[in-house]
C-alpha positions as CSV (number, residue, x, y, z in Angstrom):
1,X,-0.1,-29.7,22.6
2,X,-3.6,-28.5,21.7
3,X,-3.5,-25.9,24.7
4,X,-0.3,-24.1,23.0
5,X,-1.9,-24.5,19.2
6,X,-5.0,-22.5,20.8
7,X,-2.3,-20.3,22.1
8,X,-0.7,-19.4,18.7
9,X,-4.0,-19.3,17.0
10,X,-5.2,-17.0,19.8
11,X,-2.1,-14.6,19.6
12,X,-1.9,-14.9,15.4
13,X,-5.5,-13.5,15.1
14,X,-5.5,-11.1,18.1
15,X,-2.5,-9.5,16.1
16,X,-4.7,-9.3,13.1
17,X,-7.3,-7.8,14.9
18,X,-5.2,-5.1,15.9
19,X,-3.4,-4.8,12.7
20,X,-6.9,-4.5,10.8
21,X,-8.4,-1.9,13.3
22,X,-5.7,0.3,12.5
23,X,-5.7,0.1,9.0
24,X,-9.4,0.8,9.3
25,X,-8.8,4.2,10.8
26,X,-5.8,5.2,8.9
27,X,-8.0,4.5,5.7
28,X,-11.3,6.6,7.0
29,X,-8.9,9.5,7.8
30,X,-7.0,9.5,5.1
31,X,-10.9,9.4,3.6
32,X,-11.5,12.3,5.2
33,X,-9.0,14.4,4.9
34,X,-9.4,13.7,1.1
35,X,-13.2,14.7,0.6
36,X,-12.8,17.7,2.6
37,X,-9.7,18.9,0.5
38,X,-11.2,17.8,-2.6
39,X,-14.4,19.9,-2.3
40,X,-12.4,23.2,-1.4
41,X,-13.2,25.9,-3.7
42,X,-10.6,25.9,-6.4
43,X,-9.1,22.1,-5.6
44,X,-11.3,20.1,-7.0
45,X,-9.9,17.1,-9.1
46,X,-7.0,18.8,-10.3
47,X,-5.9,20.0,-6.8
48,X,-6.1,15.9,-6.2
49,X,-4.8,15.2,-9.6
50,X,-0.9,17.4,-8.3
51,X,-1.2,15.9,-5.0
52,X,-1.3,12.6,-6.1
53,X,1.3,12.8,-8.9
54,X,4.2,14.4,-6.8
55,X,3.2,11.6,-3.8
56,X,3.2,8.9,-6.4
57,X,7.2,9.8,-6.9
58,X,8.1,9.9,-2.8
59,X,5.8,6.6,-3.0
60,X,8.7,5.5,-5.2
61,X,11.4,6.7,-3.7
62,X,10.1,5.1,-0.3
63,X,9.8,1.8,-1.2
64,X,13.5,1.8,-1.8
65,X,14.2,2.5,1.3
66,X,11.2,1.4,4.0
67,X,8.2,-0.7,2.6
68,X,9.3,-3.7,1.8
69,X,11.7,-3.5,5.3
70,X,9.1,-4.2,7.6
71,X,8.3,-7.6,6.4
72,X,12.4,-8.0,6.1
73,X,12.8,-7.2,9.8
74,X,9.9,-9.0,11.2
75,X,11.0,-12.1,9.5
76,X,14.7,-12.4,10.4
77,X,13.7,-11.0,14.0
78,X,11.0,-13.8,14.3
79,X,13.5,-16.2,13.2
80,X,15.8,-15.3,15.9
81,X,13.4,-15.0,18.7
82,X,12.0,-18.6,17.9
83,X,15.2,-20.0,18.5
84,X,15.6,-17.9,21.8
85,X,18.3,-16.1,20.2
86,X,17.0,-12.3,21.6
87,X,21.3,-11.3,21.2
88,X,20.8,-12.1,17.4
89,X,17.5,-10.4,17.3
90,X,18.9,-6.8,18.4
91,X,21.6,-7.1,16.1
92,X,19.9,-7.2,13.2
93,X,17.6,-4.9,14.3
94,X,20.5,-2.4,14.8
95,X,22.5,-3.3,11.2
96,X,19.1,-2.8,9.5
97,X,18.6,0.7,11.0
98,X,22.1,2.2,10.0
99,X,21.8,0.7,6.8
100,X,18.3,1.7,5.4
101,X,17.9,5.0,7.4
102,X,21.1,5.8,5.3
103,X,19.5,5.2,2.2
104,X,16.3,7.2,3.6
105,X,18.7,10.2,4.3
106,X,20.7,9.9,0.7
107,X,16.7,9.3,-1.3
108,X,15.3,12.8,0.8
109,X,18.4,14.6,-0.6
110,X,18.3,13.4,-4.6
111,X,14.3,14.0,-4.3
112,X,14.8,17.8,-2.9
113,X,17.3,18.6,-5.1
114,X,16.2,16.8,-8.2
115,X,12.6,18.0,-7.7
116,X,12.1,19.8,-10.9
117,X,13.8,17.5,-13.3
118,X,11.8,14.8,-12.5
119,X,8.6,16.7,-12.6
120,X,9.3,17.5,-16.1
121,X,10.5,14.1,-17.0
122,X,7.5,12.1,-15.4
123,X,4.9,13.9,-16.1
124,X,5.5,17.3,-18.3
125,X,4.5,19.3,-16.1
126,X,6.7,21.5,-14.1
127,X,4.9,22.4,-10.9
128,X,4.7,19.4,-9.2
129,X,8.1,19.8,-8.4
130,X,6.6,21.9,-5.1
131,X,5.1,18.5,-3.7
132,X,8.0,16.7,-4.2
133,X,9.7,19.0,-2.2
134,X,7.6,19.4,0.9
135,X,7.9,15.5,1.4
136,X,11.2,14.9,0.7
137,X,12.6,15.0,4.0
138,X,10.0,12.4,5.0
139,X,11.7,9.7,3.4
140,X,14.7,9.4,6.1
141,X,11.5,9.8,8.9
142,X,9.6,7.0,6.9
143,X,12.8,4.6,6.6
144,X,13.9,4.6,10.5
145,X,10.0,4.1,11.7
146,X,9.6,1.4,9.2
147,X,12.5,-0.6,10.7
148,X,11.0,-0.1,14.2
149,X,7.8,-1.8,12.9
150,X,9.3,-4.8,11.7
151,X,11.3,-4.9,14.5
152,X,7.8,-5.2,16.8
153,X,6.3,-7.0,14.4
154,X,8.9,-10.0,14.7
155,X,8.6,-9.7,18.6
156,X,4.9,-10.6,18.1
157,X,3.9,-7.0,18.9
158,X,1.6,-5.2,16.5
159,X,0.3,-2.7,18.8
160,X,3.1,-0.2,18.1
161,X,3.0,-0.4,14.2
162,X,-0.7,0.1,15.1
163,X,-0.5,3.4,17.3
164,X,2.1,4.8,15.4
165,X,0.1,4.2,11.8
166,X,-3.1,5.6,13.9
167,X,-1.3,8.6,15.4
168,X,0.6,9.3,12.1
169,X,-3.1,9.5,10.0
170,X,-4.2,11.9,12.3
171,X,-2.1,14.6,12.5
172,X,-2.0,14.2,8.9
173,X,-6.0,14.6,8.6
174,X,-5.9,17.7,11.1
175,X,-3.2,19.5,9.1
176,X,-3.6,18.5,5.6
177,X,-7.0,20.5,6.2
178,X,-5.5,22.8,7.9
179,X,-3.1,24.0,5.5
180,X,-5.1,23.4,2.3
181,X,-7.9,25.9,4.0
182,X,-4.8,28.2,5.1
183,X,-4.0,28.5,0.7
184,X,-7.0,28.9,-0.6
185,X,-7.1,31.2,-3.2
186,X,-3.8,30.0,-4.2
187,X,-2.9,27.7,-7.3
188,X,-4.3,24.2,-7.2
189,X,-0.2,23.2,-7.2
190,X,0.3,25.1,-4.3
191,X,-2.8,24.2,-2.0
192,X,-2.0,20.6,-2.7
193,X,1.7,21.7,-1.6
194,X,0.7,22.6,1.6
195,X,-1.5,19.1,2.0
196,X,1.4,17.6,1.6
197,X,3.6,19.1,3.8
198,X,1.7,17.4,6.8
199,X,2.4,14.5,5.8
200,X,6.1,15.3,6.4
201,X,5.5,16.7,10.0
202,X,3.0,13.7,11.0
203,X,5.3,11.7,10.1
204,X,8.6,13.1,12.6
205,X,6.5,13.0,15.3
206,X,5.1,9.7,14.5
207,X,9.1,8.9,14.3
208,X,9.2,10.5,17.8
209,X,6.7,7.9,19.3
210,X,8.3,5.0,18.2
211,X,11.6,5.7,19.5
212,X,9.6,6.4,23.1
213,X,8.3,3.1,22.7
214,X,11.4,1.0,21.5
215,X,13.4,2.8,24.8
216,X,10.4,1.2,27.1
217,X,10.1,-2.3,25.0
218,X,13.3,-3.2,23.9
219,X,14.3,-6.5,24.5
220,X,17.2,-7.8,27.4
221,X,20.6,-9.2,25.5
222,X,22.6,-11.1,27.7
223,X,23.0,-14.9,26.0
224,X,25.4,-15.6,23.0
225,X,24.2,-15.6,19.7
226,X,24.8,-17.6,16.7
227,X,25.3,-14.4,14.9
228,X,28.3,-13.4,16.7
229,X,30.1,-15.8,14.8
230,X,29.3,-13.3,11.5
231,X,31.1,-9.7,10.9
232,X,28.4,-7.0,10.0
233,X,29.1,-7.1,6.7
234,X,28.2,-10.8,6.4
235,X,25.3,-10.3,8.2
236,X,24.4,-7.2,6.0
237,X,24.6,-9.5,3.2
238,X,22.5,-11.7,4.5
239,X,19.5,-9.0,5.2
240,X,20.4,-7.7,1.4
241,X,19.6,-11.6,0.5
242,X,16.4,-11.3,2.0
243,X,15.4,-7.7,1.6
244,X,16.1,-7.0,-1.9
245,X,13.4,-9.2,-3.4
246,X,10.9,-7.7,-1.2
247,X,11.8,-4.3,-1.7
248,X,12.2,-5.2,-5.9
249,X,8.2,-6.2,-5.4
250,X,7.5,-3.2,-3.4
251,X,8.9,-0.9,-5.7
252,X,7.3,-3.1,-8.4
253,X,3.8,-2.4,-6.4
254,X,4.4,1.0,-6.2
255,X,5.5,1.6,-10.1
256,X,1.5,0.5,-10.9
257,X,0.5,3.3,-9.9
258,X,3.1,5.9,-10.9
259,X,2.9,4.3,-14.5
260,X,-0.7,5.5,-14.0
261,X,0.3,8.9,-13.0
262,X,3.1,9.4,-16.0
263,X,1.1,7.4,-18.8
264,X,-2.3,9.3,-18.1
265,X,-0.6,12.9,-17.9
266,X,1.4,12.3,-21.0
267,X,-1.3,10.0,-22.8
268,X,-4.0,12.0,-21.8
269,X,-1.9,15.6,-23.2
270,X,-1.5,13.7,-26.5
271,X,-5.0,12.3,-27.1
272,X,-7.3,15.5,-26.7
273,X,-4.0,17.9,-27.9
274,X,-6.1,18.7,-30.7
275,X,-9.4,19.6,-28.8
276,X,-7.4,21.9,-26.2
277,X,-4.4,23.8,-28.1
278,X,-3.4,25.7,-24.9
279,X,-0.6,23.5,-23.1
280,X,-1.6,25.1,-19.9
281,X,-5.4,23.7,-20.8
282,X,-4.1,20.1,-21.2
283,X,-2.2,20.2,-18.4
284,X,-5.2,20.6,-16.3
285,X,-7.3,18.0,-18.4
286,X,-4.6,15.6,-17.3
287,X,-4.2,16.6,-13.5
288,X,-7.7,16.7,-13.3
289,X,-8.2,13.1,-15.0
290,X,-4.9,11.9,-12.5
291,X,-7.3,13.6,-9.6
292,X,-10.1,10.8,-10.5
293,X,-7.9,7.9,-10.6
294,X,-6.3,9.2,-6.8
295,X,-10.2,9.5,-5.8
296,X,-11.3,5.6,-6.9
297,X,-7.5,4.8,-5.4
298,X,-8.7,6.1,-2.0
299,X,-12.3,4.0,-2.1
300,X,-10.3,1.2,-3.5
301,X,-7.7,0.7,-0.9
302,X,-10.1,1.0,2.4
303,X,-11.0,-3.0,1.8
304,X,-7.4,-3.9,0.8
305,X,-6.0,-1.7,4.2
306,X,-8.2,-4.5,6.0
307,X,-6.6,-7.2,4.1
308,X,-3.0,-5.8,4.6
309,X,-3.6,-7.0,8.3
310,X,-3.2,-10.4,7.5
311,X,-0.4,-10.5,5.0
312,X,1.3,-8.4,7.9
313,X,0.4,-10.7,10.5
314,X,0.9,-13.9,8.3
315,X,5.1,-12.8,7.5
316,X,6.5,-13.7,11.1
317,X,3.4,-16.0,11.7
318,X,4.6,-18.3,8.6
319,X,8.5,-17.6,9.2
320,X,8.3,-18.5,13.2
321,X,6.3,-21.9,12.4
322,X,8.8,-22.9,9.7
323,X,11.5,-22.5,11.9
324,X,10.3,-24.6,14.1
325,X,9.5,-27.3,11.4
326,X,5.6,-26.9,11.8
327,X,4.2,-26.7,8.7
328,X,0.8,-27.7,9.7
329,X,0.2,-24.5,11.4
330,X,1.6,-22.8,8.7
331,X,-0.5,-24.2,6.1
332,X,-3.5,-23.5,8.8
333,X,-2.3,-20.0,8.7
334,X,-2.2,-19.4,5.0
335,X,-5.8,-21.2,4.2
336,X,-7.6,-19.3,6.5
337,X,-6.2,-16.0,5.8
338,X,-6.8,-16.4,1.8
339,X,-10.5,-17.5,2.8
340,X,-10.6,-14.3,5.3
341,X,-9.5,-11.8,2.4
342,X,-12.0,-13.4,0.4
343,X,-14.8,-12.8,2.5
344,X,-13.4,-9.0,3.0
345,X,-12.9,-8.1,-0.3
346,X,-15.5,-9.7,-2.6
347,X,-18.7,-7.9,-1.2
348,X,-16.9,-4.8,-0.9
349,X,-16.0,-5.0,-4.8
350,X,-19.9,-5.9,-6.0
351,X,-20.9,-2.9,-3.7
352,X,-18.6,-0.6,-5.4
353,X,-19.8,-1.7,-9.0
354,X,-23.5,-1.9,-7.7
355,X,-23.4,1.7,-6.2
356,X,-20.4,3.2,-7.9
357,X,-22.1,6.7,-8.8
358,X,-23.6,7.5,-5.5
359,X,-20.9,6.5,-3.7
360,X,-18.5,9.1,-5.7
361,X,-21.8,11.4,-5.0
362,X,-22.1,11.4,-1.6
363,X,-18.4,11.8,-0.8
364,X,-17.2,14.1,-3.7
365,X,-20.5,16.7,-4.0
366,X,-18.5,18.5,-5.8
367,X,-15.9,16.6,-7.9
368,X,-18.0,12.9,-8.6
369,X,-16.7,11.8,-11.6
370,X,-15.3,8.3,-12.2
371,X,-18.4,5.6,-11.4
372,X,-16.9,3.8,-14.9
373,X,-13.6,3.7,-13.5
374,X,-14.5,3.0,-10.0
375,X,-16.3,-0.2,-11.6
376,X,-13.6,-1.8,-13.0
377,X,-11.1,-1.3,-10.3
378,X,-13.1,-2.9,-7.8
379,X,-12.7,-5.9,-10.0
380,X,-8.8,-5.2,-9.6
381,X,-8.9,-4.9,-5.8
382,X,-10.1,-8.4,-5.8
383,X,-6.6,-9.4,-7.3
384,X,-4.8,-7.0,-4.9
385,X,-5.9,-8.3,-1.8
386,X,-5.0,-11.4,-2.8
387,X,-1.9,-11.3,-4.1
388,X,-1.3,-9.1,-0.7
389,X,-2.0,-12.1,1.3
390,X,-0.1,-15.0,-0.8
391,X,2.8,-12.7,-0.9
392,X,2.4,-12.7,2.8
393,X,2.7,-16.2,2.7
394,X,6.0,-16.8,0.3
395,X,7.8,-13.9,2.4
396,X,7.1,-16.4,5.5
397,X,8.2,-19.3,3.1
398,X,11.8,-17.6,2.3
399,X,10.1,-17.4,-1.8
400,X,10.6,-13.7,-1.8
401,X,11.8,-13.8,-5.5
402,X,8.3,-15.2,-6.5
403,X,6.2,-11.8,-6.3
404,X,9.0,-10.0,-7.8
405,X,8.9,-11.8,-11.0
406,X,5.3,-12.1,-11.0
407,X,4.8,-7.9,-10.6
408,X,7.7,-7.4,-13.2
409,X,5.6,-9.6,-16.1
410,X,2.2,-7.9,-14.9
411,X,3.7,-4.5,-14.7
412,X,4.9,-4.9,-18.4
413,X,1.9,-6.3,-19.5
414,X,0.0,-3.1,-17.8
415,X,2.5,-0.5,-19.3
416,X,2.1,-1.7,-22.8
417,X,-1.4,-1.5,-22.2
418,X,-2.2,1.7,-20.8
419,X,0.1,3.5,-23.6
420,X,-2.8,1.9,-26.2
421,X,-5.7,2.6,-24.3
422,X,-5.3,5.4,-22.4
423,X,-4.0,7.4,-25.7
424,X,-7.4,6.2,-27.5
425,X,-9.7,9.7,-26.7
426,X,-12.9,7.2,-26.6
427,X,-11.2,4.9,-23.5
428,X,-9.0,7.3,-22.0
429,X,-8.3,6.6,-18.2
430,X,-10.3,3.6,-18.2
431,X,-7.6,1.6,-19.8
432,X,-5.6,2.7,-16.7
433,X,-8.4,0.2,-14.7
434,X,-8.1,-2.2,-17.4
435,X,-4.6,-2.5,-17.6
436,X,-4.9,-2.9,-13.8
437,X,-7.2,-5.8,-13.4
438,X,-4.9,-7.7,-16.1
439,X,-1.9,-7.0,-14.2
440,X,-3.2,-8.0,-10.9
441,X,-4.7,-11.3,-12.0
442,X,-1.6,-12.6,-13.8
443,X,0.6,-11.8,-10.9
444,X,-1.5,-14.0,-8.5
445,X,-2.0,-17.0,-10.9
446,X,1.9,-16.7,-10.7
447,X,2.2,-16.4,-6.9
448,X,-1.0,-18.9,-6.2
449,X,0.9,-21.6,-8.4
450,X,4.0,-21.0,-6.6
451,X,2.4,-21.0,-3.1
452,X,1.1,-24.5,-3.7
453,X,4.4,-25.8,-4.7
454,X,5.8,-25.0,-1.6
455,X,2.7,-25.0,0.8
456,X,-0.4,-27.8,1.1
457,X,-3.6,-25.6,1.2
458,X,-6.5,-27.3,2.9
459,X,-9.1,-25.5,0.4
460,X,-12.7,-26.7,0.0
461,X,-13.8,-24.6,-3.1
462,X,-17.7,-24.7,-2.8
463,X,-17.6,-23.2,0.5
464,X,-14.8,-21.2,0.3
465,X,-15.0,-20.1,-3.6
466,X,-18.4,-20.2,-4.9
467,X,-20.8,-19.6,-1.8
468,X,-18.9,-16.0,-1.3
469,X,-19.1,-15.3,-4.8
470,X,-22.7,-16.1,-5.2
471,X,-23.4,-14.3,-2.0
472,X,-21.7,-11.4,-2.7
473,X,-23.5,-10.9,-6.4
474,X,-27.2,-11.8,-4.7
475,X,-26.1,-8.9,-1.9
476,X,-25.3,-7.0,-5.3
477,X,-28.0,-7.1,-7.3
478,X,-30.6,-6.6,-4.4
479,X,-28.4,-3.3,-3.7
480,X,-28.5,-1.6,-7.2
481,X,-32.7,-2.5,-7.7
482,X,-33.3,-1.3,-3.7
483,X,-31.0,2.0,-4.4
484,X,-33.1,2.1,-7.9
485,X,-36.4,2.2,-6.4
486,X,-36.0,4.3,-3.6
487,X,-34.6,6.7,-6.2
488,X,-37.6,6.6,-8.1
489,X,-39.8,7.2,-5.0
């Protein structure tokens, strides 16, 4: 017994090894790829500020039809492979591909063709439609690989969402560079255009490695299954029971930032319309305010991209142990990895307030505003990373409704707010980060409550709590007065 609970232990944190290490290196390329755009001549932050705005919209778009399907998949497949039931396993894996890679195709379609409309809608300003374009084909790409990951995922095998995240990152980095330096010269719209339109081609032959590897690693089918009993439609249903919550809380996740995007372009236009009469003037004002919030989104989600590892990992971790009635592993599961994102998170947050404008410095020579802003949303990326994890957790738990309702009530809360704040010329995009942080923290009270309804955690609050807090703000402190002196030197 204690030989196969090292065994699980062993396999649930070699997957989040894996898992982590990737979404280190997709995070420092897409880094990369970012500061080197950003300090072309003629990019700048409102190159960053259309590139962000028309991938804030596919963002959308895509979490209707792939992000929340990976956790979807992994958890039914896990389910089914527990029991020994592989039959059951492939067919949901095949119902779920024909079903949400035909929502991927319909979703590329309305975004190409309704481009323009919703540039003008969102944001008021016309030419992000060209961004919109360039990625909409992605979206059908996006949706089949997505299903492929959670169907790995609930075999227990991380290494191909891995690759394929890896693999995807870097022929994005090569030819987001490429084509950016290709246009220069050309509007800011159009360079960023052309950045974007990698993303689309890294992502087809990302598509094209995963079917290579599902061909080589698929499982054998030979036994009955309990879900031969159940007509693809039934079964459909049940995945839509499942799936819709989670992709309701993906989209939900998503929105956050797009209400960003739409609320800063249109706030910002309104605040300072009568310091810059020239529409074309505000216009840039508010792409290039948009381009600072898509900077201190980068820097913010390289520590949360380590924490998505574990809420990964923890779905068909949490789902396999429940269906084979052992809670006490699960519970193990879910104490250690809120612990583990604690650890992750909390020192990279102090470091970003403590060093804000050097960091923004050193990476954007020529582009470094946004330390204030920076500040406060590493206070939000605490709440992030958590809620990431105890999401993680209900998924695995079957409580997929719970984050849903949680991000609806902290998205309204956060849309109210920004209108206010941002519209106020002496807070401007700062009530973006403000309106963040307050979002973020009422959706985990919500989700932490209703985690420890369903789930005993074994927490022991001075060490777990306090010692990383008080660590993290004496690591801090001695930071800012080291950086401090050596400056003055």
């Amino acid at each position: 017994m204690e030989q196969k609970e090292t065994k699980k232990r062993s396999s649930f944190m070699q997957n989040v090894l894996i898992l982590m290490f990737a979404q280190i290196m997709v995070k420092v390329l897409g880094l990369v790829y970012k500061f080197v755009i950003t300090n072309f001549e003629g990019f700048g932050d409102t190159g960053l500020g259309y590139y962000s705005a028309g991938y804030q919209i596919y963002s959308l778009l895509l979490a209707l039809s792939s992000i929340g399907i990976p956790s979807v998949v992994s958890k039914l497949v896990s389910e089914r492979i527990a029991k020994g039931d592989n039959k059951g396993a492939q067919r949901i894996f095949k119902i779920c591909m024909a079903f949400f890679v035909g929502i991927g195709i319909v979703l590329s379609f309305g975004l190409f063709f309704g481009a323009e409309y919703i540039a003008i809608a969102m944001y008021d300003v016309a030419d992000t439609k060209y961004v919109m374009q360039v990625l909409a084909p992605a979206i059908a790409f996006v949706s089949a690989s997505a299903v492929f990951r959670g169907y790995f995922a609930g075999l227990n095998d991380m290494k191909p969402t891995s690759y394929s995240q890896i693999i995807e990152q870097f022929f994005n980095c090569v030819l987001s560079i490429t084509f950016v330096y290709a246009l220069l010269g050309r509007e800011p719209y159009i360079m960023a255009a052309g950045g974007n339109l990698s993303t689309t081609l890294a992502i087809i032959l990302t598509f094209v490695y995963l079917i290579i590897y599902y061909k080589r690693k698929k499982i054998k089918t030979n036994q009955k299954s309990e879900e031969d009993e159940l007509t693809a439609m039934k079964l459909l249903k049940k995945i839509l029971i499942i799936s819709v919550p989670v992709t309701i809380s993906s989209i939900i996740s998503v929105v956050s930032p797009l209400i960003d995007t739409a609320t800063v372009s249109r706030c910002i236009q309104t605040a300072f319309a009568n310091m810059y009469p020239v529409k074309e003037q505000l216009e840039a004002l508010a792409m290039s305010k948009n381009g600072i919030l898509s900077k201190v989104d980068t820097l913010v989600n390289l520590p949360i991209a380590v924490n998505v590892a574990f809420s990964t990992a923890l779905v068909p971790a949490i789902s396999g142990a429940i269906a084979q009635k052992d809670m006490k592993t699960a519970s193990k599961r879910m104490t250690f990895s809120i612990f583990a994102s604690l650890l992750i998170v909390l020192p990279c947050a102090v470091g970003f307030i403590s060093l804000a404008q050097p960091i923004l410095s050193l990476i954007y020579p020529t582009a470094s505003d946004g330390a204030e802003v920076l500040m406060v949303y590493a206070i939000a990326m605490i709440f992030i990373a958590l809620n990431q994890t105890v999401n993680g957790g209900l998924y695995g738990l079957n409580k997929t409704y719970i984050p849903a309702i949680s991000l609806i009530i902290g998205i309204i809360i956060k849309f109210v707010l920004n209108i206010v704040l941002i519209s106020n010329p002496k807070i401007e995009i700062m009530g973006a980060g403000i309106s963040t942080v307050i979002c973020q923290l009422v959706a985990f009270l919500i989700c932490i409550v209703a985690l420890q309804k369903n789930i005993k955690l074994h927490f022991k609050c001075g060490r777990m709590i306090i010692a990383p807090i008080i660590a993290s703000v004496i690591m801090g402190v001695s930071t800012y007065l080291i950086n401090q002196a050596l400056n003055n030197i």
